[in-house]
N, C-alpha and C positions, 0 to 999 in steps of 0.2 A: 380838516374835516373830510376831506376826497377819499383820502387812504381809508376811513371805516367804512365806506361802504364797497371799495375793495375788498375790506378784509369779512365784510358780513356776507358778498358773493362769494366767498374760499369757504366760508365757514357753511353755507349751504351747501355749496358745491362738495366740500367731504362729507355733510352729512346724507345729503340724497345718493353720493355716489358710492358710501360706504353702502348705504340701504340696496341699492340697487345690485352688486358683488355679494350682496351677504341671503338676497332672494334668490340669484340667480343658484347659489350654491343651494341653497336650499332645493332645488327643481331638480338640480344635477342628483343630489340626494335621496331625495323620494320619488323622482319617476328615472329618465335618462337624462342623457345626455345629449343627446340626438331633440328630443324634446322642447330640453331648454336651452341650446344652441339657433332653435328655432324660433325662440322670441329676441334673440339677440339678432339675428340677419333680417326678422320684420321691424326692425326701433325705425325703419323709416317709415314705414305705415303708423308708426303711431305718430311720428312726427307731424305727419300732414293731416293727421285725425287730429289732433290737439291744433297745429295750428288753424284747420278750418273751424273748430267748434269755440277755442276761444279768441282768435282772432279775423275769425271771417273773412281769411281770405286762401286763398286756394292757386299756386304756385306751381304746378304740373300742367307742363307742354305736352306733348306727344308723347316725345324719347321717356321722358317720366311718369308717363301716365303709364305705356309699355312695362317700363323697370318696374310698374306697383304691380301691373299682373303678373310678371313673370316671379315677382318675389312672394304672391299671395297666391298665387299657381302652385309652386313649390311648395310651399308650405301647407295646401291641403293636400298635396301628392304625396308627402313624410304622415302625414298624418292618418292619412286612410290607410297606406302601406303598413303604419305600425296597430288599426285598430281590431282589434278582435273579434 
């Protein structure tokens, strides 16, 4: 009985992970590349937004707290540089 719910974790995990490859081409597609390479280098801002919101708790020291502006820095510096 252990192994199915290993195997119901795999079977999530290819289906959100297929989802996830299959948006990101999407993004590549209809804007750039640059664009959406840019929500792949922020997945850790969403990580600590999802874990603050559904687990309530909040895991950034300093050095981490630092690495989210510097990576939400970035990411509004590509995005004003490419708006029109």
């Amino acid at each position: 009985m252990q192994s199915w719910s290993i195997f119901g974790l795999i079977a999530l995990y290819l289906l959100f992970g297929s989802g996830a490859y299959l948006f990101n081409a999407y993004a590549i597609r209809d804007k750039n590349a640059t664009l959406a390479s840019l929500l792949e280098i922020a997945y850790p801002l969403f990580i600590i937004l999802f874990t603050a919101l559904f687990l309530r708790k909040i895991h950034l020291n300093l050095t981490g707290f630092l690495g989210a502006l510097l990576i939400l820095g970035g990411s509004i510096l590509v995005v004003a540089s490419r708006s029109k």
